[in-house]
N, C-alpha and C positions, 0 to 999 in steps of 0.2 A: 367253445363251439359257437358260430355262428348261421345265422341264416336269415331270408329276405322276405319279407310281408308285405304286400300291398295292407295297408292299415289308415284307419281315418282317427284322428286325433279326439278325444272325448273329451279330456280334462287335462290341466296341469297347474302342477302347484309350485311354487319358488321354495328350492331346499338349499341351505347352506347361503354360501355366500355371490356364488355364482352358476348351479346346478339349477335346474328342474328335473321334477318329476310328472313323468307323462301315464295316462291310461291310455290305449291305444285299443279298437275293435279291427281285428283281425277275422279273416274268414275260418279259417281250419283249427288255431288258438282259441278263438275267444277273445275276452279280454285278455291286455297282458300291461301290467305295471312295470315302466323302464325311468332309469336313471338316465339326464340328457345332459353329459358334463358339460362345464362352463358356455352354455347360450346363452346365458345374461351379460358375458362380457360383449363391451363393443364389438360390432364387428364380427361376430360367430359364428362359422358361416352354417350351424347347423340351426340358428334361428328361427330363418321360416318354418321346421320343421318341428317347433314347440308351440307354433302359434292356434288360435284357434281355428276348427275347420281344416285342418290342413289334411288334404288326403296327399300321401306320397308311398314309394316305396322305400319300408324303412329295412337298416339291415340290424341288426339284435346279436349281442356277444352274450351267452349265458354262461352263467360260473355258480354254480350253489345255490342255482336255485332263481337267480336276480339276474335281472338284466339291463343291458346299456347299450342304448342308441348310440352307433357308430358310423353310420351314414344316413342319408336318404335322396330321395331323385323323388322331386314333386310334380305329380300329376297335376292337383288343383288348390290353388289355395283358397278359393272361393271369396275372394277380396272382397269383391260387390258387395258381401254382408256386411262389411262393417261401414257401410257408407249410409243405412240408411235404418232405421231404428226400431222398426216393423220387422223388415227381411231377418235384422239379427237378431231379437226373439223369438223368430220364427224358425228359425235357423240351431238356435240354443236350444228348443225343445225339442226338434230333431234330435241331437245328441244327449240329451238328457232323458230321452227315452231307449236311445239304443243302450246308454248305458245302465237302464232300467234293467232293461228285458236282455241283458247278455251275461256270461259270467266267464270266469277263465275255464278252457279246458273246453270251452262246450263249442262244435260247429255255429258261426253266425255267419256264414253266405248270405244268405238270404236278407238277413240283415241289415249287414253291411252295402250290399247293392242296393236297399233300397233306401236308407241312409244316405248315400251320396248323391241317388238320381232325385232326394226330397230334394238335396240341399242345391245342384241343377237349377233343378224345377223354380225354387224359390227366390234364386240370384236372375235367375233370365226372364223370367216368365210375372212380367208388372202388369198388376191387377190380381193375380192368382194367387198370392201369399197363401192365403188360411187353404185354398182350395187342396193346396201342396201338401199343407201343413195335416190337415184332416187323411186325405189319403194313407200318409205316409203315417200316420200313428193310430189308423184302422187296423194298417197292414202289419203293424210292429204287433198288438193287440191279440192279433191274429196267430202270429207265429207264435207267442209266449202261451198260446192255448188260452185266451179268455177272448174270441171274436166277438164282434156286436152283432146281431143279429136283427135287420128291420124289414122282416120278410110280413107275412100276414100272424095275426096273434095265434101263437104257440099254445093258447088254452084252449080257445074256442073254435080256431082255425081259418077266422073270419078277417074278412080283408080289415086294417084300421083306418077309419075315417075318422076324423076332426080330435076330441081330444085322446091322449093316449098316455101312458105309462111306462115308464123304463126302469126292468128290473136290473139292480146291482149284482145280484146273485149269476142270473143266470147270463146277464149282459144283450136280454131280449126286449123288447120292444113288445105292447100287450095293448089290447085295446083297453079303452076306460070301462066298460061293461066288466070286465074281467078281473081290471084295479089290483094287479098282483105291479108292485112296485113303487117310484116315487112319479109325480105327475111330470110329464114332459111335452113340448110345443109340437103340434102339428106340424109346422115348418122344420123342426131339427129332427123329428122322425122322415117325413118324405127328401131332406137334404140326405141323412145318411143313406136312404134307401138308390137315392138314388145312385150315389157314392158304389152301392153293393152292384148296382148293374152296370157302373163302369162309366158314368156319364159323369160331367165337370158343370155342375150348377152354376148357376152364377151367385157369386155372392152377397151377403149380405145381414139381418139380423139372425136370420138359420144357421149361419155360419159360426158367428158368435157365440151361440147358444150350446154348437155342437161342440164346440171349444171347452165349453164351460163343462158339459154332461159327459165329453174325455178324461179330461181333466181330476174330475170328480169319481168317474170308472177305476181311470187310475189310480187314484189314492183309496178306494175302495178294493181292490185287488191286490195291491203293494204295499199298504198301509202310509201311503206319502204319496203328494201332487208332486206334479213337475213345477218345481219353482220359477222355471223361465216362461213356463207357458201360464201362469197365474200373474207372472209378470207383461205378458205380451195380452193378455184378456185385459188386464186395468190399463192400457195405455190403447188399445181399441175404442 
């Protein structure tokens, strides 16, 4: 049986002598694991379609279970990224969160759309890296049911001014009076807040910081950081 996915490429690994293996984020799938025969030869013309970032539509032959890329027609390969050493970190933890927060079998719509409009965002849009980057792994966050929350503090009720607190538990934001969590910067609370009312901060040390207090959420929540985005904080 066969059938067609619009799909953005997560991972892939070199099997055999001339195969990869591809994870692919699908909207109505989920993840799905496919065998991509000989792309490593010269010349293959299903190549682009192993590489990273690649969103296309792919077509999938199943037989018992396993599957194998047999064509695809490329919408984007998001080239840009690999030219510039920021954007493809930025870019790698994109995908290293969608692949976080998705499984086989499960709807990722919602995901995957916003997966591709990060990775958009972060090939066109210079100056806005991390702005992209923050967004889009709010909004991943969000969907897997652990959202951040930097409304006024949840214990007291009370708006938060100056220093303040960010619980890993409940993924809320607390004033320092109230001191339920670990201590977090004024500037990385009002950057996300402002994040929550839809506005594009401009960036800068808030930004970094919010990187790091993501970063840290998510390995709190998944028991593991995003390795690319731990990689793209140390070269900030």
């Amino acid at each position: 049986m066969e059938f067609k996915a619009d799909a953005l490429l997560l991972r892939a690994a070199d099997y055999g002598e001339n195969d990869k293996m591809v994870t692919l984020l699908t909207a109505a799938r989920g993840k799905i694991g496919a065998a991509m025969k000989g792309v490593r030869k010269a010349g293959a013309k299903l190549n682009f379609a192993s590489q990273p970032f690649c969103f296309a539509e792919y077509v999938l032959a199943e037989r018992d279970g396993r599957y194998t890329v047999t064509q695809a027609s490329l919408h984007d390969g998001f080239y840009g990224l690999r030219t510039d050493l920021t954007k493809y970190y930025a870019a790698a933890s994109v995908l290293a969160a969608a692949d976080r927060f998705s499984a086989e079998n499960m709807p990722c719509g919602e995901l995957l759309v916003a997966a591709v409009e990060a990775l958009e965002a972060i090939e066109t849009e210079d100056g806005h890296t991390m702005s992209a980057l923050i967004a889009f792994l709010l909004r991943a966050v969000a969907l897997a049911g652990y959202p951040v929350s930097a409304g006024d503090c949840p214990v007291c009720g009370k708006k938060i001014v100056g220093r303040c607190r960010f619980d890993m538990t409940s993924g809320a934001f607390t004033c320092d009076a109230c001191a339920v969590g670990a201590p977090a910067s004024e500037s990385t609370y009002r950057l996300l807040r402002a994040f929550a009312a839809g506005a594009a901060p401009e960036e800068g040390d808030g930004a970094l910081r919010a990187l790091r207090l993501l970063n840290a959420y998510i390995a709190y929540q998944t028991d593991l950081p995003l390795a690319p985005l731990g990689d793209l904080i140390a070269i900030l």
